[in-house]
C-alpha positions in Angstrom: 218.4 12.8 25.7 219.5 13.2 29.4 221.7 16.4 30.2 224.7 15.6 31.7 224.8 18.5 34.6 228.5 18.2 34.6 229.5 19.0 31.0 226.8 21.7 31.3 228.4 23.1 34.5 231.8 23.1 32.5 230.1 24.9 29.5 228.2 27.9 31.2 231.5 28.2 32.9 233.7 28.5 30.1 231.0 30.8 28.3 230.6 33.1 31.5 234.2 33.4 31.5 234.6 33.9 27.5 231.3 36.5 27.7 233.7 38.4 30.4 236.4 38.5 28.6 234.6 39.9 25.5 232.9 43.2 27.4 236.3 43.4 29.1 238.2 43.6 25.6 238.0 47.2 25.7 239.9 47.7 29.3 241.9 45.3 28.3 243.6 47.2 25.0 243.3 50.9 27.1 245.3 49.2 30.0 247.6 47.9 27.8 248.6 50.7 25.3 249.9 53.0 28.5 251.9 49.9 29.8 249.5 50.1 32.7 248.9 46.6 33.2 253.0 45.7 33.1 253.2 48.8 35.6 250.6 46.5 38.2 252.2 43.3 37.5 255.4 44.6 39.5 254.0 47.0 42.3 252.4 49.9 42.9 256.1 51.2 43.2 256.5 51.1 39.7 253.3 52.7 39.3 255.1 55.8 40.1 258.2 55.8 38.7 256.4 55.3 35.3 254.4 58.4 36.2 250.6 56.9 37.0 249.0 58.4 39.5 245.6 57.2 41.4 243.4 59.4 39.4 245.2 58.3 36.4 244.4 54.7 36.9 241.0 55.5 38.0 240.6 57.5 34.5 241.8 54.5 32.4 240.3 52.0 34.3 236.7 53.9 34.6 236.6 53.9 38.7 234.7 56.6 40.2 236.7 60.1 40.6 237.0 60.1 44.6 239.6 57.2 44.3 242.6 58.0 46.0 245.4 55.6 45.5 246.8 53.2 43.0 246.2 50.4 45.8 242.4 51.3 46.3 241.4 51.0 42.5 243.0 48.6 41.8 241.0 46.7 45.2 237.9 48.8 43.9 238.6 47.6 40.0 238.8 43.9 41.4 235.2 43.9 43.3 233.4 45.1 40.2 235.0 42.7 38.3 234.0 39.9 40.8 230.3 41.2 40.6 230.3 41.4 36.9 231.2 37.8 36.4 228.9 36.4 39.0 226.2 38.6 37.2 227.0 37.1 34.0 227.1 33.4 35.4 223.2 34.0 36.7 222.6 35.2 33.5 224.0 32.7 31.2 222.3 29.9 33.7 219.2 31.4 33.2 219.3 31.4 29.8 220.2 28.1 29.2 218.1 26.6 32.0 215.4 28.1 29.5 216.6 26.5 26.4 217.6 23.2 28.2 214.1 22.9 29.9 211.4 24.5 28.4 209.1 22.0 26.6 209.8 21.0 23.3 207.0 19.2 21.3 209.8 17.5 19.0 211.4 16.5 21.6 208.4 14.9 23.6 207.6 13.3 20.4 211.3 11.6 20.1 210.4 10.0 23.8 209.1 6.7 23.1 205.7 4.9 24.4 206.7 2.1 27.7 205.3 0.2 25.3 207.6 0.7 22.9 210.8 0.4 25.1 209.6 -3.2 26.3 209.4 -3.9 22.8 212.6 -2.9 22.1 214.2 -4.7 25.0 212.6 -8.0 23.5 213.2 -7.1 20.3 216.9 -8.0 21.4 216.1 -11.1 22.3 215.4 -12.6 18.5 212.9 -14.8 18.1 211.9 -15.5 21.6 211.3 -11.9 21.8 208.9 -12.0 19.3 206.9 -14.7 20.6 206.8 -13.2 23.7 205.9 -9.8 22.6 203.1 -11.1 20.6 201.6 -13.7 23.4 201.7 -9.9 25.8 199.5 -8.5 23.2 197.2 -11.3 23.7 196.8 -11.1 27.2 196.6 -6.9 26.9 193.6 -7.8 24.8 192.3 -9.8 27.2 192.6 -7.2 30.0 191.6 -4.1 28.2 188.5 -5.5 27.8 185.4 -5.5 30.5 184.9 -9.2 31.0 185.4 -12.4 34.0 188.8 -11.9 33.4 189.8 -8.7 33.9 187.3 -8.4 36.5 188.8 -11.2 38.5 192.5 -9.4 38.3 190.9 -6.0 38.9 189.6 -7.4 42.4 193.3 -7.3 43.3 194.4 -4.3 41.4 192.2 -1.7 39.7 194.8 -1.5 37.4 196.0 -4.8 36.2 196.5 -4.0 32.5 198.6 -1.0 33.3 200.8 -3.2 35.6 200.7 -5.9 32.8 202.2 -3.4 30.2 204.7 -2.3 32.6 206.5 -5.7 32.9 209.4 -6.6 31.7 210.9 -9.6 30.4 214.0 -12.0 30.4 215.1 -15.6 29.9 216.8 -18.0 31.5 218.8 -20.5 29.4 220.7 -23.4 30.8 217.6 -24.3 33.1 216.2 -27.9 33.6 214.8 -29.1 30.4 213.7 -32.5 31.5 210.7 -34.0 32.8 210.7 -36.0 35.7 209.1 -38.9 36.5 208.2 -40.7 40.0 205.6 -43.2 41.2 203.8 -42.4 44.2 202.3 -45.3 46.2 199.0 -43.2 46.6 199.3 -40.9 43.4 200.7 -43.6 41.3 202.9 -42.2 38.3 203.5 -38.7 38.7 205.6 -36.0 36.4 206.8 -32.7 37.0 207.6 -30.5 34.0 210.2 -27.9 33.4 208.9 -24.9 35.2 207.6 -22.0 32.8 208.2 -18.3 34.5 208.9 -17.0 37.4 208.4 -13.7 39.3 208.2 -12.2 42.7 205.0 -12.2 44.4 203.6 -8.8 44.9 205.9 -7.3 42.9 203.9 -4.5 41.3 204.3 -2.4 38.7 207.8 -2.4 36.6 207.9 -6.4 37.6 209.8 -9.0 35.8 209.3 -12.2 34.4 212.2 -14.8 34.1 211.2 -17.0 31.8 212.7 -20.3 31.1 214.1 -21.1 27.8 214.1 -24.9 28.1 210.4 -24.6 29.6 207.1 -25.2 28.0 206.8 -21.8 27.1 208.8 -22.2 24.0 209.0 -26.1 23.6 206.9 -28.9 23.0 208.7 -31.9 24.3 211.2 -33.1 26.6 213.1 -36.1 27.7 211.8 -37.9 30.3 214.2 -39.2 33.3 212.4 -41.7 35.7 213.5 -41.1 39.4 213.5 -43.9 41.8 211.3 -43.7 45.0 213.9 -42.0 46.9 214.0 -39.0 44.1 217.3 -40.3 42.8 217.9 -40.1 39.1 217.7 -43.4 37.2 217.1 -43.8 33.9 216.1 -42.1 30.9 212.1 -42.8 29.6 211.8 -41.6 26.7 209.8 -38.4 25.6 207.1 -36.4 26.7 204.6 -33.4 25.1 205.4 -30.5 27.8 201.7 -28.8 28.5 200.0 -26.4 30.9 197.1 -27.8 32.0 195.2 -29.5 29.0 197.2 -26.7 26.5 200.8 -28.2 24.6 203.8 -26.5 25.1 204.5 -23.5 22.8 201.0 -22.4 21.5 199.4 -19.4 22.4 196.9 -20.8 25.0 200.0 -22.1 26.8 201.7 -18.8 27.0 198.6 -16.8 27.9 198.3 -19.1 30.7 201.5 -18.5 31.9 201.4 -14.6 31.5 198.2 -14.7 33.4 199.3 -17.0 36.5 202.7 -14.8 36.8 200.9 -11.5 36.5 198.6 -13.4 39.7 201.4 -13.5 41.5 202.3 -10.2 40.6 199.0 -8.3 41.4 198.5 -10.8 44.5 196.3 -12.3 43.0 197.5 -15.6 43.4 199.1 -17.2 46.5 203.0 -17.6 46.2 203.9 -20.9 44.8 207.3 -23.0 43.8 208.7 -25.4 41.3 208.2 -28.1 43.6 206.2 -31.7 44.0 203.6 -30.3 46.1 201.2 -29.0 43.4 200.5 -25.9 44.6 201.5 -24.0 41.0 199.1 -26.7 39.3 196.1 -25.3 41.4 197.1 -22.4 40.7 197.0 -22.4 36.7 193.7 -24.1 37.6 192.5 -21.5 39.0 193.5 -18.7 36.6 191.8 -20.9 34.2 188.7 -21.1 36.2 188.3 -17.3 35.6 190.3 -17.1 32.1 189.7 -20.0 29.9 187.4 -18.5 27.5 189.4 -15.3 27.4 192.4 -17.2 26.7 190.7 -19.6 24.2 189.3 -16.2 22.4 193.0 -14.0 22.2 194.8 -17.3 21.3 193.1 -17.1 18.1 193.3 -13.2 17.2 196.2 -12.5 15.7 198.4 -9.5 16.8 201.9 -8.8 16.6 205.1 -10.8 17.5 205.7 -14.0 18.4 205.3 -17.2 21.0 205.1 -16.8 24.9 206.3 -18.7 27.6 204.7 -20.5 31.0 204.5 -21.1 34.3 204.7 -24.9 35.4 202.1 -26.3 38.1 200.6 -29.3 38.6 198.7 -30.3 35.6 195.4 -31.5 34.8 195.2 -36.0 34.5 197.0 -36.5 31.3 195.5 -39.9 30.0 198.4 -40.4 27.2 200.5 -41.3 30.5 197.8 -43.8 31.7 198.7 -45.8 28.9 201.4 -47.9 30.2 200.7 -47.3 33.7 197.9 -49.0 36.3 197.5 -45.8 38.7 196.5 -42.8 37.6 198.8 -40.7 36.3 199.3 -36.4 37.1 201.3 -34.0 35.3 203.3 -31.4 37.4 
């Protein structure tokens, strides 16, 4: 729990000034009885006529003997006062700096694991959450654990499953959920799928991934809308398995693949890419896969904790259940 300095400021002050009043008490209820204190409150004058003298004051009020007016003890009375209060104030901060800070092992206990918080943020994200927090235990398997992999990710950062863990996540809903189809006169057919994640290149530690709801991370189809050569929408075509590279939408190999490629970018890894025509995310999956593919294959079939993941779009691998119906060859973006 985080102390709130100003509430604390307003408590040592209050107990300083209550602690004061206490040792005081006794002044108090010996000024009092004589009527000394009504005597000060209307002036030295009055001092006199109720028959108070310097040394009197000085006797009742415990000032030194060498006092010689009503005017100087009173000034003298005031300055120990003063130095008694800030006295206590050091010493009432000191103390409770000491119970405030020093370490407390139940208290260190109560702190939760980063693990733990990023667990809890997904948690509030229902059942998304839990398939992404189970497809990031997947790929922490995969890098806590010397092989090509983690080796190819440690050439960029030493510490690529530490900045994996560190991540956080979010979604994106209301995103594209369509693929789109064109024909190319030198590609032939080509479609681009809903793109998966995004982050920011280079990012570091403490990242984020936005991934998209509508994407193939946690779906397995999606309508298809044909686009005339001019990239103009025209028609509705049916539907269409969403994939990442030869993996369908929503299955574990799909969303390890798109942890991976993000947490490229991430580390550097990975050149920057775009949900765009050009292909440039596709050869990048590619190449995560190139390094990856038995890892992924591997943690997509041990089972850990949580749910589904999502992924990162790309330029896709020939699909040959699109060459069906078409006489060029046909590439999935």
């Amino acid at each position: 729990m985080a102390v709130n300095i100003e509430k604390l400021n307003v408590f040592v002050g209050k107990f300083v000034g209550d602690l004061g009043a206490a040792v005081r008490s006794g002044t108090v209820v010996i000024g009092e009885k004589p009527g000394l204190y009504e005597a000060l409150a209307e002036s030295p004058a009055e001092l006199r006529r109720a028959g108070w003298t310097g040394m009197d004051v000085a006797r009742y009020m415990g000032t030194p003997r060498d006092t010689r007016t009503s005017g100087n003890c009173v000034a003298g009375w005031r300055k120990r006062q003063e130095l008694f209060l800030r006295r206590l104030r050091v010493i009432a901060a000191a103390v409770l700096s000491c119970v405030l800070l020093a370490p407390s092992p139940s208290y260190s206990e109560r702190i939760p694991h980063h693990d733990d918080r990023v667990v809890l943020e997904l948690s509030a994200l229902g059942k998304r959450g839990e398939t992404i927090v189970r497809a990031r235990e997947q790929v922490l398997d995969i890098l806590r654990q010397g092989n090509a992999c983690t080796a190819w990710f440690q050439q960029a950062d030493p510490d690529a499953a530490e900045v994996f863990r560190s991540l956080h996540f979010e979604l994106e809903i209301g995103e594209p959920r369509y693929v789109y189809g064109m024909r190319d006169s030198e590609r032939g057919q080509i479609l681009k799928h809903p793109w998966g994640a995004k982050s920011i290149e280079n990012g570091g530690p403490n990242s984020t991934i936005l991934l998209n709801a509508s994407g193939p991370f946690f779906n397995r189809t999606s309508v298809v809308l044909q686009l005339d050569p001019r990239g103009m929408l025209a028609r509705p075509d049916g539907n269409r398995p969403l994939t990442v590279s030869s993996y369908d939408g929503n299955t574990p190999e799909a969303q390890i693949t798109i942890l991976l490629h993000e947490l490229g970018h991430i580390t550097g890894r990975l050149p920057e890419d775009d949900d765009s025509w050009d292909g440039r995310s596709s050869r990048n999956t590619s190449e995560v896969l190139r390094h990856c593919k038995a890892e992924t294959r591997a943690a997509a079939h041990h089972r850990t904790r949580g749910g589904n993941l999502s992924h990162d779009p790309g330029v896709q691998p020939r699909d040959e259940s699109c060459q069906a119906h078409e006489k060029h060859e046909c590439i999935t973006l």
